[in-house]
DSSP file (Angstrom, degrees, kcal/mol; ACC not computed):
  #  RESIDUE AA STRUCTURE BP1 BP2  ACC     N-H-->O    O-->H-N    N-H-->O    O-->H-N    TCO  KAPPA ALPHA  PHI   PSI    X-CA   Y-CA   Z-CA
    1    1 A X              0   0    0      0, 0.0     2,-0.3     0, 0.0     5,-0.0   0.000 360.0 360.0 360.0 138.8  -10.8   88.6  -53.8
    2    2 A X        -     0   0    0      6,-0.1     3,-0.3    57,-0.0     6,-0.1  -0.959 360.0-118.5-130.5 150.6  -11.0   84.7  -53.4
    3    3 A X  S    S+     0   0    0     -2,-0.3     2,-0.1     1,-0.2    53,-0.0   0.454 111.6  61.1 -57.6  -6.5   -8.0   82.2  -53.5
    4    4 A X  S  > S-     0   0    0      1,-0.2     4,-0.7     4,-0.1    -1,-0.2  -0.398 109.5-100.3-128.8  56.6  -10.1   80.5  -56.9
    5    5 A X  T >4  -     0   0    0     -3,-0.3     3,-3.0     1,-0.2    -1,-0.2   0.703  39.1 -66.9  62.4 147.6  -10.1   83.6  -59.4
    6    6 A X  T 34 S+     0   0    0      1,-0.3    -1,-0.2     3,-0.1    -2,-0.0   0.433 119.8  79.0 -33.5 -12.5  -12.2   86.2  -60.6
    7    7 A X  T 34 S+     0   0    0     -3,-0.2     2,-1.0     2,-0.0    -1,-0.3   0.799  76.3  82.5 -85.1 -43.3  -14.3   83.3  -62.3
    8    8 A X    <<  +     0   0    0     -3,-3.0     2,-0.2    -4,-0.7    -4,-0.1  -0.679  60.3 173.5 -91.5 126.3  -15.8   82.7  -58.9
    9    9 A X        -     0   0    0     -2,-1.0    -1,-0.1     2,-0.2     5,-0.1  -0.508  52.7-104.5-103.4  49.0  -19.0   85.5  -58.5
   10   10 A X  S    S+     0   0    0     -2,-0.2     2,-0.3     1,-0.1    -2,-0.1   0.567  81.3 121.8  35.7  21.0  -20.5   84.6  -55.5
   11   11 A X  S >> S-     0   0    0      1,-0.1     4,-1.0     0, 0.0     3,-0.6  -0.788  73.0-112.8-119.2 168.3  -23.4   83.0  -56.9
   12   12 A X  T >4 S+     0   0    0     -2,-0.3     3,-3.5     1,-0.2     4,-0.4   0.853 117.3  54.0 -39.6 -77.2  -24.6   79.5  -56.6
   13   13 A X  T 3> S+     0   0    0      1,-0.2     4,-1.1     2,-0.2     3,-0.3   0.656 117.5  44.1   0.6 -64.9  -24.0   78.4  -60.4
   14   14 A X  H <> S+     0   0    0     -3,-0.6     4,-3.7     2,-0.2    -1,-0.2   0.703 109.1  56.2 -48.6 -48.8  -20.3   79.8  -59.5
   15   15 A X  H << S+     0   0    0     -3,-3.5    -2,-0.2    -4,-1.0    -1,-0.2   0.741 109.2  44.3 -76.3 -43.8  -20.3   78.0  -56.0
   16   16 A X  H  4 S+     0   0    0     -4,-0.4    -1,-0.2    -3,-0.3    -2,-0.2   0.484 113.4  51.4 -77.3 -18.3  -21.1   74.2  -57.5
   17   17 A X  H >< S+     0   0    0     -4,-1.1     3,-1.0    -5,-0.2    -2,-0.2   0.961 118.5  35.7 -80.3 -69.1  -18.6   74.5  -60.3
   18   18 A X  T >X S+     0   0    0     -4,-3.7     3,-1.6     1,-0.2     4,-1.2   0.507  97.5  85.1 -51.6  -3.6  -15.8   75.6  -58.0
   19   19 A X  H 3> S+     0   0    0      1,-0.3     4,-2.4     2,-0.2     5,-0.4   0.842  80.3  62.9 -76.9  -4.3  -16.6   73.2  -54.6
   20   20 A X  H <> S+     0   0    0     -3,-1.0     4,-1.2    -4,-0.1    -1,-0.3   0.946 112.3  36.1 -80.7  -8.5  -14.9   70.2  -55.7
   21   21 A X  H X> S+     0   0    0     -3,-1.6     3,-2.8     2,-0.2     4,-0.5   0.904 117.3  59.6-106.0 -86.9  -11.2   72.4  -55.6
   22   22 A X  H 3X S+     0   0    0     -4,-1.2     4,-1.0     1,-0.3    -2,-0.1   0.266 110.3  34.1 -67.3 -13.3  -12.6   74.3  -52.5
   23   23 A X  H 3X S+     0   0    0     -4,-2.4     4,-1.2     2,-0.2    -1,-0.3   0.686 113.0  67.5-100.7 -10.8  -13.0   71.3  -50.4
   24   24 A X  H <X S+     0   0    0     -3,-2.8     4,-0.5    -4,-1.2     3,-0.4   0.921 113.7  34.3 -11.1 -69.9   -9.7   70.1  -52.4
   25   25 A X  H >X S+     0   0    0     -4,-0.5     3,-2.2     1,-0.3     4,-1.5   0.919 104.5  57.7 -69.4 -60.3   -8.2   72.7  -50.5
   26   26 A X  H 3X S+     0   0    0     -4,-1.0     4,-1.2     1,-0.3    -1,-0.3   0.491 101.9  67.3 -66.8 -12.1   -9.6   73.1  -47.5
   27   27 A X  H 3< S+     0   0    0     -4,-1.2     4,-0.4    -3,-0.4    -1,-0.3   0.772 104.9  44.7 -24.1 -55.7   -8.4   69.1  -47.0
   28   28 A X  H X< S+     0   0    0     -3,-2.2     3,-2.6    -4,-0.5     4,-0.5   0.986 115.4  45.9 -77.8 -65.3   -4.9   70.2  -47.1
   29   29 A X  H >< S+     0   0    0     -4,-1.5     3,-0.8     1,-0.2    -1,-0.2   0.784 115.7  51.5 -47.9 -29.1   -5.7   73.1  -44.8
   30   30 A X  G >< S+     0   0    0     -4,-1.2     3,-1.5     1,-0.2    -1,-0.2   0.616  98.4  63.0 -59.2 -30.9   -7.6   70.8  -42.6
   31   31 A X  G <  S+     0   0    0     -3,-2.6    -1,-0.2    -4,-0.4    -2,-0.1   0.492  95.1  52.3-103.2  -0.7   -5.4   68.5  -42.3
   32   32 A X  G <  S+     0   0    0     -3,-0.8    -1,-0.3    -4,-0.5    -2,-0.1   0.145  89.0 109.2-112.8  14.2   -2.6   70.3  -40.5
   33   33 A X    <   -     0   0    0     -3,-1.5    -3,-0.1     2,-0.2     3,-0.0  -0.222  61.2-153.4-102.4 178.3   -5.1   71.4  -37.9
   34   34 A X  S    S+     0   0    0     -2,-0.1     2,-0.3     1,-0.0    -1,-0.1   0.534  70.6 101.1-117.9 -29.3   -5.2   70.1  -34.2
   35   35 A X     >  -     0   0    0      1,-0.2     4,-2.3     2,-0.1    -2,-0.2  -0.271  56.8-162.8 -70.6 122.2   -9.1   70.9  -34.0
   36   36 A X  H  > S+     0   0    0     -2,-0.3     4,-1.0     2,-0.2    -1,-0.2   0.683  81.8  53.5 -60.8 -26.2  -10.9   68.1  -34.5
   37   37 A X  H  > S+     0   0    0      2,-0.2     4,-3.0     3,-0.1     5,-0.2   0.796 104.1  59.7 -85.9 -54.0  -14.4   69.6  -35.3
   38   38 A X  H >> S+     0   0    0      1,-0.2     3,-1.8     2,-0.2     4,-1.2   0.880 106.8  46.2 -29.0 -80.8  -12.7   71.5  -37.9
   39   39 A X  H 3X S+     0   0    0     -4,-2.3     4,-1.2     1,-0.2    -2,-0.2   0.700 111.2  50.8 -22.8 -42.8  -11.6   68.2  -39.5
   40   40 A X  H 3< S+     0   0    0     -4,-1.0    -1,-0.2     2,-0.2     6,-0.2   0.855 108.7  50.8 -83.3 -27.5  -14.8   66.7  -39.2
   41   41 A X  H X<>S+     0   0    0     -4,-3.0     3,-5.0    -3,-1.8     5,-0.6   0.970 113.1  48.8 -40.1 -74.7  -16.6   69.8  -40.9
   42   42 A X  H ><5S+     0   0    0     -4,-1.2     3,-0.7     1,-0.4    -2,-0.2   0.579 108.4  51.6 -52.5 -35.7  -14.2   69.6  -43.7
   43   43 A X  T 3<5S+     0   0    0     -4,-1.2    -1,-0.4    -5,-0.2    -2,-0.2   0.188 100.4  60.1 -82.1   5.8  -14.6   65.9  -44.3
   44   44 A X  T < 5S-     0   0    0     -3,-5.0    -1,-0.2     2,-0.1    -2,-0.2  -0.028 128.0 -98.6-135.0  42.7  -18.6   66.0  -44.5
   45   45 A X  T < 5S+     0   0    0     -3,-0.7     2,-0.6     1,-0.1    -3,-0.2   0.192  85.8 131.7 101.8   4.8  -17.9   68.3  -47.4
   46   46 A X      < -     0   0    0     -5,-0.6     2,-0.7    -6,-0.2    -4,-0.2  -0.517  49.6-138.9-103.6 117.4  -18.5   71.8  -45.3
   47   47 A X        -     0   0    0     -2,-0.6     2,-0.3    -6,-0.1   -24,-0.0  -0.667  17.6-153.0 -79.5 120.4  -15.8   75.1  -45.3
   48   48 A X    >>  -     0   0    0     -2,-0.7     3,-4.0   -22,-0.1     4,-1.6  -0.787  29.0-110.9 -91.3 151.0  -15.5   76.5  -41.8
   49   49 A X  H 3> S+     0   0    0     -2,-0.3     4,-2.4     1,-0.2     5,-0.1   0.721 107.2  62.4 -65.5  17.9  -14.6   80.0  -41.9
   50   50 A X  H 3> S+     0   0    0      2,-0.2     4,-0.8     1,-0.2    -1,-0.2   0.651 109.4  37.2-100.4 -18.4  -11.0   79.4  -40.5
   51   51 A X  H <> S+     0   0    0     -3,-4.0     4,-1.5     2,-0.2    -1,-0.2   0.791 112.2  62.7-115.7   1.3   -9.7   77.5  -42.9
   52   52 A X  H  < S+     0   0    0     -4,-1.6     4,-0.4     2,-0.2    -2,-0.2   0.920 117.4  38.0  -7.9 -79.1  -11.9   79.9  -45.5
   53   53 A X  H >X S+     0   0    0     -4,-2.4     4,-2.2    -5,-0.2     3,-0.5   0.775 106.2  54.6 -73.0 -18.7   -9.7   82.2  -44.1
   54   54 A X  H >< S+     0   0    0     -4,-0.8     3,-2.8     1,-0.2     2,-2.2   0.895 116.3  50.5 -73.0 -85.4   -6.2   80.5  -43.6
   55   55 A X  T 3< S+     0   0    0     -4,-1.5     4,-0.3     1,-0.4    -1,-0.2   0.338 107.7  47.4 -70.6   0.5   -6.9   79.8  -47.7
   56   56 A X  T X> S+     0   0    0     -2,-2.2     3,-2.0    -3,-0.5     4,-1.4   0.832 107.6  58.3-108.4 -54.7   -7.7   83.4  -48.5
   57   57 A X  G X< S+     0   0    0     -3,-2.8     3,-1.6    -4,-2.2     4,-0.5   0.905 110.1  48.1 -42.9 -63.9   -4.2   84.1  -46.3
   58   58 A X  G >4 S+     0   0    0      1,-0.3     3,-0.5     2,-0.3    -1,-0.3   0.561  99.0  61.2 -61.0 -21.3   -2.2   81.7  -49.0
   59   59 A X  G <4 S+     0   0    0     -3,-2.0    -1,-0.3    -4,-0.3    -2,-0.2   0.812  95.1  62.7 -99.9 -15.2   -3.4   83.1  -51.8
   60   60 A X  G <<        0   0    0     -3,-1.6    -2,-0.3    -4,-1.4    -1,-0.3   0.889 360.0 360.0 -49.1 -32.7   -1.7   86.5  -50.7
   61   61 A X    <         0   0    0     -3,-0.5    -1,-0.2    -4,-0.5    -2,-0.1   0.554 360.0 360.0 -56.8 360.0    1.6   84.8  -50.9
């Protein structure tokens, strides 16, 4: 299960449609984080798996 639908299949093709809403996201999560290296991933377009996982956590809600 991934927070961006059944639509996304793990494949490349999949990976470039969805990235502009996955680094969307991972902005917001980023941005409420203290870690600075996080931030800086997330801003040179890159998901670290912690906020991977904090978005995977929200979509349980």
């Amino acid at each position: 299960h991934t927070p961006y639908g059944p639509e996304f299949k793990r494949t490349r093709t999949a990976w470039e449609a969805h990235r502009p809403k996955v680094i969307e996201d991972a902005k917001k999560i980023a941005a409420d984080m203290k870690d600075e290296r996080v931030k800086k991933m997330v801003a040179e377009g890159q998901v670290p798996e912690i906020v991977a996982l904090i978005a995977y956590l929200n979509s349980l809600k």
